[in-house]
C-alpha positions as CSV (number, residue, x, y, z in Angstrom):
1,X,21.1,8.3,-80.5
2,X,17.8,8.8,-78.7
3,X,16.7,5.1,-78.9
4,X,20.5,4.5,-77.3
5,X,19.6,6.9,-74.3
6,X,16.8,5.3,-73.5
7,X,18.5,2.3,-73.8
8,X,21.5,2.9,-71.6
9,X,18.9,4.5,-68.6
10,X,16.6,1.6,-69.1
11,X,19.7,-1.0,-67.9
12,X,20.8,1.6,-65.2
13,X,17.8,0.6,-63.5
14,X,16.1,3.9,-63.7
15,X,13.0,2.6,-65.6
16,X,10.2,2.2,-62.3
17,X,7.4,0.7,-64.6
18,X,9.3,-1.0,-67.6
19,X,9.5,2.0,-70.1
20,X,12.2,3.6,-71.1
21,X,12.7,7.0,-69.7
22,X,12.0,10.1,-72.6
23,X,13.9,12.4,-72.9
24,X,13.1,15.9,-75.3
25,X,11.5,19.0,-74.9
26,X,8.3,18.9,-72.3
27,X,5.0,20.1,-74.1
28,X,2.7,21.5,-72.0
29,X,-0.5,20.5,-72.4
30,X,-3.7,22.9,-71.2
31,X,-7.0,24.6,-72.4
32,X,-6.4,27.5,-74.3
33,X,-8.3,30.1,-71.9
34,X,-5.3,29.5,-69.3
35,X,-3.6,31.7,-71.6
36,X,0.2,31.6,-72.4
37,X,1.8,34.2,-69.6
38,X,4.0,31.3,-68.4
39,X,6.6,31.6,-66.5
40,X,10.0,29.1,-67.4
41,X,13.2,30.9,-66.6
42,X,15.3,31.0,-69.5
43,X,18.0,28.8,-67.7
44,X,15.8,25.9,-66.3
45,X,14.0,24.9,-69.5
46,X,11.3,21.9,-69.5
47,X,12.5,19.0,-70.4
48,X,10.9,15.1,-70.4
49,X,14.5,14.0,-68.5
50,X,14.0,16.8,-66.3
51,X,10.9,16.3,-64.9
52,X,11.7,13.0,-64.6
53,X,14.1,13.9,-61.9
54,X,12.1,16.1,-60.9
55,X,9.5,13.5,-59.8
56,X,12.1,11.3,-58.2
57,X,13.6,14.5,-56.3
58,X,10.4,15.8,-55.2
59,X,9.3,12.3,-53.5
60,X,13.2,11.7,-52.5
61,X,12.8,11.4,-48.3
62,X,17.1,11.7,-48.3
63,X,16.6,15.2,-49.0
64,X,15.5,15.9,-45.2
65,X,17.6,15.6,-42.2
66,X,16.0,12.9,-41.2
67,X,15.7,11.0,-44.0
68,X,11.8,10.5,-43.5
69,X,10.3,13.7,-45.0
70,X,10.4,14.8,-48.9
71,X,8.2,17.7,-50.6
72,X,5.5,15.0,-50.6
73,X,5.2,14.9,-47.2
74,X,3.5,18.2,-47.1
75,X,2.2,17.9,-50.8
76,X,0.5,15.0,-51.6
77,X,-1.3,14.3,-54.0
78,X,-4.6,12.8,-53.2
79,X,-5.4,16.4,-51.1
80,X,-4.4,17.9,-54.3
81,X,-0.5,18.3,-52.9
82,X,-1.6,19.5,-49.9
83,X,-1.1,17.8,-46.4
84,X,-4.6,18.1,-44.9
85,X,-3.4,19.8,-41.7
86,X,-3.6,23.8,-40.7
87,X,0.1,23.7,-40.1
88,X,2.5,20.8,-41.5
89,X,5.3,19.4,-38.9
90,X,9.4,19.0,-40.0
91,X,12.2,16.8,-38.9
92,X,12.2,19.1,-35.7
93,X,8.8,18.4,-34.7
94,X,7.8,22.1,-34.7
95,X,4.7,23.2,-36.9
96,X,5.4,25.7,-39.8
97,X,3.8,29.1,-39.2
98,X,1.6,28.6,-42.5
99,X,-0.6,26.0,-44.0
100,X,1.1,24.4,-46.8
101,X,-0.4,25.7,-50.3
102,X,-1.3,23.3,-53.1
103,X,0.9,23.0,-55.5
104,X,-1.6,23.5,-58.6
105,X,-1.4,25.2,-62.1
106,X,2.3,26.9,-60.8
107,X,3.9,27.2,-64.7
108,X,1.4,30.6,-64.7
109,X,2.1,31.8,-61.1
110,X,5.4,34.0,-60.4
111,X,5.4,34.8,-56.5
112,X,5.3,31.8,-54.1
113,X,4.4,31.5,-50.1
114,X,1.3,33.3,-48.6
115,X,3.5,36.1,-48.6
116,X,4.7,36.1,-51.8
117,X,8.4,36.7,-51.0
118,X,9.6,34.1,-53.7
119,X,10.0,35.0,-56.7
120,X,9.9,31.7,-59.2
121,X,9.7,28.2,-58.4
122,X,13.4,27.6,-57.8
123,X,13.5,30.3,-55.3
124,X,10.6,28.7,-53.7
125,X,12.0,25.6,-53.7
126,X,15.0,26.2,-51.3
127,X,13.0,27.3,-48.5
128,X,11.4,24.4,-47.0
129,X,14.3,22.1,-48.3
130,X,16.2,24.0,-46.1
131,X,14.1,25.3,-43.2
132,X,14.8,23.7,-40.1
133,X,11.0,23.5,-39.0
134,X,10.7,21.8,-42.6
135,X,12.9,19.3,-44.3
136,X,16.2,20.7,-42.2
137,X,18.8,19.8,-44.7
138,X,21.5,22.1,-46.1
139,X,21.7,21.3,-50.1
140,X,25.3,20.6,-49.9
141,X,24.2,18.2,-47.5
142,X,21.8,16.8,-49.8
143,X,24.2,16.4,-52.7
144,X,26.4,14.2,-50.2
145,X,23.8,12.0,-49.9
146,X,22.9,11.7,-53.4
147,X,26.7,11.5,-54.6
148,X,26.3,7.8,-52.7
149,X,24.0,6.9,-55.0
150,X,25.4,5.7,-58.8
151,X,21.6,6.3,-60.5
152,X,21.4,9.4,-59.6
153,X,25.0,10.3,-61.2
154,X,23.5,8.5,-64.5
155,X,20.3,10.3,-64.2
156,X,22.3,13.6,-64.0
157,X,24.4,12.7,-66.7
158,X,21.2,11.8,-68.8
159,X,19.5,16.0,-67.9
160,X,22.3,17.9,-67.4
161,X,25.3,16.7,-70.1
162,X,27.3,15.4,-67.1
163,X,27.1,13.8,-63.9
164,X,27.8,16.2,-61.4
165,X,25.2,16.5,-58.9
166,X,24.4,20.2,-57.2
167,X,21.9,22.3,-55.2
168,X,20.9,24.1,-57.5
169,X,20.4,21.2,-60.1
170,X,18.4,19.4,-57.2
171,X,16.4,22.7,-56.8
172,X,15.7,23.5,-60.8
173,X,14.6,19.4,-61.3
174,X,12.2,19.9,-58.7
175,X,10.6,23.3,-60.1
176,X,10.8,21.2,-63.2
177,X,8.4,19.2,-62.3
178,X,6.1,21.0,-60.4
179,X,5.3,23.0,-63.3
180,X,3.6,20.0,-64.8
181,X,1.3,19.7,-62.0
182,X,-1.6,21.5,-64.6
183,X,-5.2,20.8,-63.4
184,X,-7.5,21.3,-66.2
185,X,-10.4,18.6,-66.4
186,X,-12.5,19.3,-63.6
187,X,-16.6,19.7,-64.5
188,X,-16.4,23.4,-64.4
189,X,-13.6,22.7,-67.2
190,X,-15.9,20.6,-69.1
191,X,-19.0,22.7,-68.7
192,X,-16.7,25.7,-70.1
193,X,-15.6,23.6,-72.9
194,X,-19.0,23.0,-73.6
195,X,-19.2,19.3,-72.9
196,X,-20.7,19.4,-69.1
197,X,-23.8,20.3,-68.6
198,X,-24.6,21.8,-64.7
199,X,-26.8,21.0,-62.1
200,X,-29.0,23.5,-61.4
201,X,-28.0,24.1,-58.2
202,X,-24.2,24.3,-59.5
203,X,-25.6,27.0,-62.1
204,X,-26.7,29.2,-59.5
205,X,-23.6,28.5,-58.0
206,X,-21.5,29.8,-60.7
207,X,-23.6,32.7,-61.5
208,X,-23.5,34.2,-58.0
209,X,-20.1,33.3,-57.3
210,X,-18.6,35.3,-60.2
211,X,-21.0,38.0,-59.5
212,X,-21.0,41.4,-57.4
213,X,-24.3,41.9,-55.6
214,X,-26.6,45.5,-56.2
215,X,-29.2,45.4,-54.3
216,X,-30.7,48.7,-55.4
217,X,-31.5,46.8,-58.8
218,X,-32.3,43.8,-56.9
219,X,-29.4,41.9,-58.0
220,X,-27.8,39.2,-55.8
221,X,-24.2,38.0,-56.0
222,X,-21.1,36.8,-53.6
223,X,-18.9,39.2,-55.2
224,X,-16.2,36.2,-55.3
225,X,-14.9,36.5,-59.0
226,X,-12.8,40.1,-57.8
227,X,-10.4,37.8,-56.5
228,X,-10.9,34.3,-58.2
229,X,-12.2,35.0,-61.4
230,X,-11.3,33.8,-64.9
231,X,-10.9,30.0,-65.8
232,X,-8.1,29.3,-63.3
233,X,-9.8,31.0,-60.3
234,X,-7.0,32.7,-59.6
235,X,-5.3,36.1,-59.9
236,X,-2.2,36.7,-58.5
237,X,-3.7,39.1,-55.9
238,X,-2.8,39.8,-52.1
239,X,-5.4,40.6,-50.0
240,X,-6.6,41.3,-46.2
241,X,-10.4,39.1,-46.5
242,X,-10.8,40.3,-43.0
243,X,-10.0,37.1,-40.8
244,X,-9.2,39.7,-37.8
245,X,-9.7,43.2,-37.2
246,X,-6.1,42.9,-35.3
247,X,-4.2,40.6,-37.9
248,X,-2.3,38.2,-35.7
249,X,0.4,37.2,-38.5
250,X,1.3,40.7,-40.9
251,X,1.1,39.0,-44.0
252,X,3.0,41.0,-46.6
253,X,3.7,43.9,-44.6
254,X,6.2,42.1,-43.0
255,X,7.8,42.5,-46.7
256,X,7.1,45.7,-47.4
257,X,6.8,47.5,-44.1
258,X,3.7,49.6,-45.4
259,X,0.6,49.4,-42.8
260,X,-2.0,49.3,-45.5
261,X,-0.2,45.6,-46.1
262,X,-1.2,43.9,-42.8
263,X,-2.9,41.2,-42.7
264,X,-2.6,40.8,-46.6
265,X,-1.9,37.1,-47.9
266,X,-1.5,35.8,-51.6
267,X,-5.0,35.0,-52.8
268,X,-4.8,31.0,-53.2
269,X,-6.4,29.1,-56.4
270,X,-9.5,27.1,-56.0
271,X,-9.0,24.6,-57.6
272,X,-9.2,21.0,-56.1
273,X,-10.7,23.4,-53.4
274,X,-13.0,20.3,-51.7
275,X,-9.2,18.4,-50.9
276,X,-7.6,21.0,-49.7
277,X,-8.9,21.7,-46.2
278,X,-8.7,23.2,-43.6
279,X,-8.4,26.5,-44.9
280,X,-6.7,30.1,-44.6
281,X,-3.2,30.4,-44.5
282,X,-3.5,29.5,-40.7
283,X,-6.3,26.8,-41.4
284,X,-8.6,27.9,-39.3
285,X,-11.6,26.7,-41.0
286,X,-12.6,23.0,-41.3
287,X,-15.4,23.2,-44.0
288,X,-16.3,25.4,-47.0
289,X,-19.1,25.7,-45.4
290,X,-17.2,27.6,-42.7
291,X,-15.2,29.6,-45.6
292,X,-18.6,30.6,-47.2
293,X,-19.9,31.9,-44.1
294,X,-16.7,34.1,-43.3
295,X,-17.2,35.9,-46.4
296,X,-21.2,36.7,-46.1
297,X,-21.1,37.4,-42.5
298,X,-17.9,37.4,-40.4
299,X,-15.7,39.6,-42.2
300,X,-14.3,41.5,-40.0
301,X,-13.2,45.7,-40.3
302,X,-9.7,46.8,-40.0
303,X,-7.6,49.5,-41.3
304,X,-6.3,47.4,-44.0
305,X,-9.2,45.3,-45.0
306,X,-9.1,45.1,-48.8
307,X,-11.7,47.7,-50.4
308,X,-13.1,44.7,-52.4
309,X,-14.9,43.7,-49.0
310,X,-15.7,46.6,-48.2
311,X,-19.7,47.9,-48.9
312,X,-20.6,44.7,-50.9
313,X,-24.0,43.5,-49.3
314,X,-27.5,42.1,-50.7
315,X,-29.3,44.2,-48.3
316,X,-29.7,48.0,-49.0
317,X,-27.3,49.6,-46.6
318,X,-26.1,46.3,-45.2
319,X,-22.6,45.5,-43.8
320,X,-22.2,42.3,-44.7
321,X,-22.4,40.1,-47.8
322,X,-25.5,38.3,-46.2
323,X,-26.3,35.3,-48.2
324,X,-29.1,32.8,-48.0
325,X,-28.6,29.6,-46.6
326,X,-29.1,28.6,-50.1
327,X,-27.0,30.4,-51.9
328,X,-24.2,29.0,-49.7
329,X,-25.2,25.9,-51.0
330,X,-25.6,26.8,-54.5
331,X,-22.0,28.1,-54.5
332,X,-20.6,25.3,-52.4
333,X,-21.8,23.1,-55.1
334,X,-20.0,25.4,-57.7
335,X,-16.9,24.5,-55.7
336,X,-17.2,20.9,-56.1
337,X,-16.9,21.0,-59.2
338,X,-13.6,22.2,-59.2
339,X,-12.4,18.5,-58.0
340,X,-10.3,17.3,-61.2
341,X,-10.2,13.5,-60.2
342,X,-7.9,13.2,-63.4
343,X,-5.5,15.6,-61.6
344,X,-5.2,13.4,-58.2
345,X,-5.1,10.2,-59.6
346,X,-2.5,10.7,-62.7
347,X,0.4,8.1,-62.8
348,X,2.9,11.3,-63.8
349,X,2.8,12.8,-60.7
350,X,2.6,9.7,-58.5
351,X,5.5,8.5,-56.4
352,X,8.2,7.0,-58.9
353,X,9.7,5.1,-55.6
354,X,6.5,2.9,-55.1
355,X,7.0,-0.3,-57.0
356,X,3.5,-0.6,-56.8
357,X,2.3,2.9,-58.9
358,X,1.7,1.9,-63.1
359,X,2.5,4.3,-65.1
């Protein structure tokens, strides 16, 4: 029955690179110290059909009102699905308020947007399909379109048991495959595996970047792991890092309408960190460089700075973090080595409409 699947899908014309598409249950595949607090809803389960719609969804450009733009647009892969910009631009010509996020290690992550006012990748999803400073297309709009389109039906058919194409079948493909997107081979990876052995430099880099400074005991750190510790450099953590001592966009507070919220944005991964400038969720810095110097010297008091920037200095008594002009470097070159080349070049997360991409 499986072999006749593949056989039927194969002769629909839905096979890009000259394999049959598989179909089963999706095994994830990542290091143990990611840990297993995933998060799948119990109605969109992973399957190898359903990511692959997912792919073709998620680079699908008839999904915009303009028929130009698709989630890639503002997610590519090469910058790590980001889009390299400190706001993306829609089918209206109109920047987005935010810098788009990368879309990295999401199967552990359960609130979405600098805000966090998604809750799961399908609600996520919906928003910039549907924004009209994004992609500008109503779903029932979008199922038109792809109701004109006989491979789609038979793709459908092949995920869903029948061929009837809906938003919120569009919306749960697409989350489908974005869970997949797992970076995990990067040199700090390796080196934590035990089969990559540091630079000096990058050792330094890691040691101060996980640690808290004391300068009474004449200890010197960046005080970076509170926020972006643990193997995926990420907690799911919202913070005010001080960008303005008058935030100029409220953050979550716009959510939760509590003052001590202002300013306060999810806490982004760092992984792929080197392709994902500019930073910040308004992208106001170019570099790392820039980044790293915020943090030892520019943060900036408010009444709703997080306490985790608050005090932390290498100087007795001192205000600000204050590092060296090597120990920027030392940690910049810890951040290089979250670069995954594996993870930007893989052929399962490539566009599926390029004739051209080998799987």
């Amino acid at each position: 029955m499986l072999m006749l699947l593949s056989f039927i899908i194969l002769l629909s014309g839905w096979s890009y690179f000259g394999d049959p598409i598989e179909i089963g249950v999706y095994q994830f595949t990542h290091p143990s110290n990611f840990g297993n607090r995933i998060n799948i809803p119990a109605d969109n389960p992973t399957t190898k059909q359903g990511v692959y719609l997912g792919r073709m969804l998620f680079y699908e450009t008839r999904l915009s009102l303009n028929n130009k733009l698709s989630c890639a647009s503002c997610h590519q892969q090469d910058k790590a699905f980001t889009d390299g910009k400190p706001f993306s631009v829609g089918v209206d010509d109109v920047p987005t308020p935010r810098n788009s996020m990368s879309l990295v290690n999401l199967l552990w992550a359960r609130k979405f947007f600098w805000d966090g006012r998604a809750e799961g990748l399908e609600a996520q999803a919906v928003t910039p399909m549907t924004s009209p400073h994004e992609m500008g297309q109503s779903l029932d709009a979008s199922v038109k379109k792809l109701n004109g389109d006989k491979s789609y039906h038979d793709l459908f058919k092949l995920v869903y048991g029948d061929e009837t194409i809906t938003g919120d079948r569009i919306v749960k493909a697409i989350s489908q495959f974005e869970r997949t997107l797992i970076s995990c081979n990067s040199k700090y990876d390796q080196y934590l595996a035990g089969k990559y052995q540091p630079t000096p430099q990058e050792l330094k880099g890691i040691d101060l970047f996980m640690r808290g400074p004391n300068p009474e005991k004449g200890i010197r750190g960046a005080n970076c792991g509170h926020c972006h510790g643990g193997p995926k450099t990420y907690m799911e953590l919202f913070h005010n890092n001080g960008l303005d001592s008058i935030p100029k966009d409220a953050g979550i507070e716009t959510l939760t309408r509590l003052a001590s919220d202002r300013g306060r944005f999810k806490v982004p991964t760092l992984r792929n960190i080197a392709l994902t400038a500019p930073y910040m969720h308004d992208g106001r810095f170019k570099t790392l460089a820039e980044v790293v110097d915020h943090y030892s010297d520019h943060v900036m008091e408010s009444a709703s700075l997080s306490t985790v920037f608050r005090g932390e200095s290498n100087e007795v008594g001192g205000k600000a973090l204050k590092l060296t002009s090597e120990e920027k470097k030392d940690i910049i070159a810890f951040l290089n080595m979250l670069t995954d080349d594996n993870f930007i070049h893989d052929p399962r997360f490539a566009d599926p409409h390029n004739l051209t991409a080998k799987n």
